[in-house]
C-alpha positions in Angstrom: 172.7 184.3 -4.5 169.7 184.2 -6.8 167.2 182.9 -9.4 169.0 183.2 -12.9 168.7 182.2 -16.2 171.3 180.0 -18.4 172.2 183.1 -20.9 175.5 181.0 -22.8 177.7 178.0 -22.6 181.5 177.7 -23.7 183.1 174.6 -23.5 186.6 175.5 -23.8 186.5 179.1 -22.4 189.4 181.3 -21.4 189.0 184.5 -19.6 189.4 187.9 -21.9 190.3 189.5 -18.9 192.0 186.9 -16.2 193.7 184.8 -18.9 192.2 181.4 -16.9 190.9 178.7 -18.6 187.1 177.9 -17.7 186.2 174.1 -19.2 182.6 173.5 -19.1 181.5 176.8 -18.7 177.8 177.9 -18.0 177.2 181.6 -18.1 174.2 182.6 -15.5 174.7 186.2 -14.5 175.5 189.8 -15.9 179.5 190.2 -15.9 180.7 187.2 -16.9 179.7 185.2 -14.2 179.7 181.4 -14.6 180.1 178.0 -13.4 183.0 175.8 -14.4 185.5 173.5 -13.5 188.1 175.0 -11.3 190.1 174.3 -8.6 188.0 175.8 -5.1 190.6 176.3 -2.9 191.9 179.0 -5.7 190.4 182.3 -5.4 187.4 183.1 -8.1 186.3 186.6 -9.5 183.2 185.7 -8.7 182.4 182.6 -10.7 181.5 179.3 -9.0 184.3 176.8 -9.5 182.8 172.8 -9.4 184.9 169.6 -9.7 184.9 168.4 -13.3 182.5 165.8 -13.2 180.0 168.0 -12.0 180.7 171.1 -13.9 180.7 168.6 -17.0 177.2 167.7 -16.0 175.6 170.6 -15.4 177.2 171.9 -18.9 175.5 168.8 -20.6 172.0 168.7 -18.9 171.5 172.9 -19.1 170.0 174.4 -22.2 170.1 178.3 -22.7 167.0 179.4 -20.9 167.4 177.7 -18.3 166.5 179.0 -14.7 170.0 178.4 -12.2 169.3 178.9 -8.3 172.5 179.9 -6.5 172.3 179.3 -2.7 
């Protein structure tokens, strides 16, 4: 939990380390850590996994810069 700030966006990113796809990523936090579609009930490293339509929005309304609040 925290204040960030939007650091990078991928659209079609895939994981250099897990090999997992990450569409509609949105990069907030040191080591890798994003948003992005994904199923929840799979475990995460540590990013935050949304349903597409919302991960597609938030990817489309954030600019780099960007302060992110994670509650």
């Amino acid at each position: 939990p925290g204040t960030f700030r939007v650091a990078f966006k991928s659209r079609d990113h895939v994981s250099s380390i897990y090999d997992a796809e990450m569409p509609w990523s949105v990069f907030f936090a040191d080591g890798g850590i994003a948003f992005h579609q994904g199923d929840p009930d799979n475990a995460s490293a540590g990013c935050v996994k949304l349903d597409e339509e919302d991960a597609r929005a938030f990817f489309d309304h954030l600019q780099v810069g960007d302060p992110v609040q994670v509650v």
